[in-house]
C-alpha positions in Angstrom: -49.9 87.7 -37.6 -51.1 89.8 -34.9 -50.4 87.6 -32.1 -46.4 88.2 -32.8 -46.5 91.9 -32.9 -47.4 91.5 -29.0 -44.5 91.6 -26.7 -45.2 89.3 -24.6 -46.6 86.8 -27.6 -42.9 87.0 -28.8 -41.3 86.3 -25.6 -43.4 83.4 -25.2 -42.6 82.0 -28.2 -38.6 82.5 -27.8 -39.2 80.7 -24.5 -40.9 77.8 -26.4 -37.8 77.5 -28.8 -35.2 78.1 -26.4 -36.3 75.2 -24.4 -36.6 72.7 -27.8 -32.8 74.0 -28.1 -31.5 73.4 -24.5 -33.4 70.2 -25.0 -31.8 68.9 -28.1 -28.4 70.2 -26.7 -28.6 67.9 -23.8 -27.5 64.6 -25.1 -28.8 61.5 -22.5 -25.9 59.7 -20.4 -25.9 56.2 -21.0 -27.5 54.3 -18.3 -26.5 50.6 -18.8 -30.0 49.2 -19.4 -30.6 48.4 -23.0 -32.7 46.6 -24.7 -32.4 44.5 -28.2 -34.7 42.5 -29.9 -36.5 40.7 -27.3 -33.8 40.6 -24.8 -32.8 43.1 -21.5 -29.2 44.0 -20.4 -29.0 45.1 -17.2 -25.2 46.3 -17.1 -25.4 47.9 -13.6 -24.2 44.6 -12.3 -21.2 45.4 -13.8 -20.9 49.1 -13.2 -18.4 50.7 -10.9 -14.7 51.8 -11.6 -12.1 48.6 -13.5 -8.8 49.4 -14.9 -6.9 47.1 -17.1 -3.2 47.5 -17.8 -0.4 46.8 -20.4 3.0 46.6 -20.6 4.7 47.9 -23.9 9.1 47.1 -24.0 10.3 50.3 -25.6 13.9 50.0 -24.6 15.5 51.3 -22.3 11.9 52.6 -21.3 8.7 50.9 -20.7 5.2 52.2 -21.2 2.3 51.5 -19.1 -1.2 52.0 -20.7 -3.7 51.7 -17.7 -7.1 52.7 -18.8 -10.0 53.3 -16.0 -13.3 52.8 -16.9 -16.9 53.1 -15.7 -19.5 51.7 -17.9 -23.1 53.2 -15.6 -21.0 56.5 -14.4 -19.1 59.2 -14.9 -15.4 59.1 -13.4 -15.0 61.0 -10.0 -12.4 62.9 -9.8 -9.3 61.8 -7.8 -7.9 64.4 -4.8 -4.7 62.3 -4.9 -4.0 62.8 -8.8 -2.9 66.3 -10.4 -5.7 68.0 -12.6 -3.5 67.6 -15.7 -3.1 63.4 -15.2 -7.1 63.0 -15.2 -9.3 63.4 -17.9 -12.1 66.2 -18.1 -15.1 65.6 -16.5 -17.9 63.7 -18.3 -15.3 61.1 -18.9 -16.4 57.1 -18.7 -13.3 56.0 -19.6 -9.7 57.3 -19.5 -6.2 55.8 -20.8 -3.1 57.0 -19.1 0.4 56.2 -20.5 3.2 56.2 -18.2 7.0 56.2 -19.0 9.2 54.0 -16.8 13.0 53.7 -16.8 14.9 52.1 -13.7 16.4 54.9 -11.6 14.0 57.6 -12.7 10.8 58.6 -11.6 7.6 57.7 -13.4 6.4 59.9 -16.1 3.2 60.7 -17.6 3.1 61.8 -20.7 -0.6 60.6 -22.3 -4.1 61.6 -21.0 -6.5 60.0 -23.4 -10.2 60.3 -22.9 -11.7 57.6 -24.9 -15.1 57.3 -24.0 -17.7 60.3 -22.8 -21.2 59.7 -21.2 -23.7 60.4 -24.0 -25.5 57.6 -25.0 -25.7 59.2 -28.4 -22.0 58.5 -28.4 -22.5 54.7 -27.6 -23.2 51.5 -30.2 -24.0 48.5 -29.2 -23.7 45.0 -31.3 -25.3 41.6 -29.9 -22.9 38.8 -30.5 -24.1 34.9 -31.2 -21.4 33.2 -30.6 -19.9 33.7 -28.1 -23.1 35.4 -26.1 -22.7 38.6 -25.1 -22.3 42.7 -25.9 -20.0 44.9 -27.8 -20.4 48.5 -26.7 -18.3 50.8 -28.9 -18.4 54.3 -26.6 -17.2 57.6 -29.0 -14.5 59.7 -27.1 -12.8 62.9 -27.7 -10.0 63.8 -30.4 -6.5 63.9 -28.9 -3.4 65.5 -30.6 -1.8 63.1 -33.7 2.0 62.5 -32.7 2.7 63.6 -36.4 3.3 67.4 -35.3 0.5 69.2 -37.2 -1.4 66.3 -38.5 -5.6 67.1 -37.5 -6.4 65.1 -33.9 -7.5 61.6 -33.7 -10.8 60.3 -32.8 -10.6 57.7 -29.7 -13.2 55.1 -29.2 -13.7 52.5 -26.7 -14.6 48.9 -27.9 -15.4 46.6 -24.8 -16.6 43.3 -25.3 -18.5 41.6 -22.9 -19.1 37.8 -22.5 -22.0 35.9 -21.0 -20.3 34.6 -18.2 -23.0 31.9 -15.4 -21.1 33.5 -12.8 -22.2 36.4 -10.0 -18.6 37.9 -10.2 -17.2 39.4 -13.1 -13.4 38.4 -14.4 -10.5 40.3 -14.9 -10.8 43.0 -17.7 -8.4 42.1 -20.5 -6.1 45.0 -22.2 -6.3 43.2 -26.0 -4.8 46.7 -28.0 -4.6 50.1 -28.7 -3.4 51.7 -32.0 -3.7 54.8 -31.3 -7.2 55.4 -31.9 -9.3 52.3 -31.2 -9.0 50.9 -27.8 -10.2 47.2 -27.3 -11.0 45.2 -24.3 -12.9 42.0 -23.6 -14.3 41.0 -20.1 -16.6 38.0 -18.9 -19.5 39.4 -16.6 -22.9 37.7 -16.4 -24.4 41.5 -17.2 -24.0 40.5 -21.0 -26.5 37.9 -20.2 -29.5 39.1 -21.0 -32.8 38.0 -19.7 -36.1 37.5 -21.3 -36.2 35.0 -24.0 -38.1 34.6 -26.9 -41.5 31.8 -27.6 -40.2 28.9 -29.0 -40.2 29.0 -32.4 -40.7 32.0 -32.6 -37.7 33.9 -34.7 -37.1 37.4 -33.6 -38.3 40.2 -36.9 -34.9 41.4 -37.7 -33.4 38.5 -36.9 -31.2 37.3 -40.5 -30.8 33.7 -41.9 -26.9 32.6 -41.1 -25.5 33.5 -44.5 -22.1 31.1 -43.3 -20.0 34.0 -42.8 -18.9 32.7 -39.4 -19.8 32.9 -35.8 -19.4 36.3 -34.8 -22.1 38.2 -36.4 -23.8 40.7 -34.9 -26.7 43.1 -35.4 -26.3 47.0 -34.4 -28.6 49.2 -32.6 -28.3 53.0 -31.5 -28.9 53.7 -28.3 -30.5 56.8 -26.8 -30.7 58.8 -30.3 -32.5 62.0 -29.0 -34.0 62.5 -32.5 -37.6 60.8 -30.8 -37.4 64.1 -28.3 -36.4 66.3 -30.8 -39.4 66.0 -32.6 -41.7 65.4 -29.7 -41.3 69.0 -28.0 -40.9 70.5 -31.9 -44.8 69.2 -31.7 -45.6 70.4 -28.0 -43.9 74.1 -29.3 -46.1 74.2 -32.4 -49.1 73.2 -30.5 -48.5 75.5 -27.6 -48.0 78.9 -30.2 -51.3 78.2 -32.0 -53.2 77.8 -28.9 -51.6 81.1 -27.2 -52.3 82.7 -30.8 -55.6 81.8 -30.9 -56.7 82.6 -27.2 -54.5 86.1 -27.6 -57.0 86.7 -31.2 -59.9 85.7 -29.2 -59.4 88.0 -26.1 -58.1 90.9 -28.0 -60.0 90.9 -31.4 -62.9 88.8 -30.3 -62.0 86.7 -33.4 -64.1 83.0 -34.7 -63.3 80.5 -36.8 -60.5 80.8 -39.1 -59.3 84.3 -37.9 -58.1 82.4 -34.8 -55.2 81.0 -36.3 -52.4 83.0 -35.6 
């Protein structure tokens, strides 16, 4: 293979792999438009910071878990807060846990991120009944309060209703075990637009098998496997045709002594 043993052949092509790396490397935020079987969500209408709070009666304390979230949008840093109460950057969703005891000031002692910004990280499940969204976002691990035990996974499950009207409703705090945060919210986002012919049934639409009203189908969002494969294609195709221009020019090579 001639065309390697040239310098500048061989940086060209560690350019051309370089670049399929840095590509595959750079996951795709999550934009809030989505599409599923013959329906749009357009979740921008519901974009913008919420926060949702519980109470949690751990005499003679009380906790407060307040999680922030942005569904479109990283969080922005707050000048008001210390560094160490906010999560890192390319957060989309943080839980704080506060101690509170009456004649002592507030401390926090959790920083959870429990959602990040990659829509490789993101799942989303249509519900039937009722209409609307689950989105389950991936976060990072955070420390196990069993001492040495390996750091828990956090995940974000936020389901969201069809709801007629223009303003969304209160986000509800529903749990958190430690790992699996879930809240529910009512926003006319998790509408969806563009319905089907009638009679027509959607392909991967399944028969009701009776196993209740809140089945779902699940679809990936943003897999960067597509891209992966598609500059893979533009590197091999751009190596053979330096190789062959570089055999041409230099050994005034035809045919099959072209190919690099």
């Amino acid at each position: 293979m001639a065309f390697l043993r040239h310098p500048l052949s061989r940086l060209a092509l560690l350019t051309l792999v370089s670049t399929l790396a840095a590509a595959q490397d750079d996951p795709k935020p999550f934009d809030c438009h989505l599409t599923i079987g013959d329906l749009d969500y357009d979740l921008t209408k519901a974009g913008g910071e919420h926060t949702a709070t519980r109470d949690v009666k751990v005499p003679p304390t009380t906790i407060e878990d307040k999680v922030t979230f942005n569904l479109c949008a990283d969080l922005e840093r707050k000048s008001d807060v210390p560094p160490e109460d906010q999560c890192p950057e390319g957060s989309r969703a943080c839980l704080v846990r506060t101690n509170r005891k009456d004649g002592q000031p507030d401390r926090v002692f959790s920083v959870i991120p429990v959602a990040n910004s990659s829509a490789d990280a993101v799942t989303v499940s249509a519900l039937r009944s009722p209409k609307g969204l689950e989105l389950t976002f991936a976060g990072s691990t955070y420390p196990s309060v069993h001492g040495d035990a390996d750091p828990i996974p956090q995940f974000l499950h936020l389901k969201l209703l069809c709801s007629p009207d223009s303003e969304p409703s209160a986000v509800n705090f529903t749990s958190y075990d430690g790992k699996d945060l879930h809240l529910e919210w009512s926003t006319v986002g998790a509408c969806g637009f563009g319905t089907p012919k009638d009679g027509e049934k959607k392909p991967d639409d399944k028969e009701d098998d009776g196993g209740g009203s809140g089945e779902h189908k699940e679809e990936s969002v943003g897999s960067g496997l597509g891209y992966f494969f598609l500059i893979l294609l533009l590197a091999f195709v751009a190596y053979f045709g330096l190789g062959a221009y570089y055999n041409y020019t230099t050994y005034g090579a035809s045919g099959v002594d072209l190919i690099p």
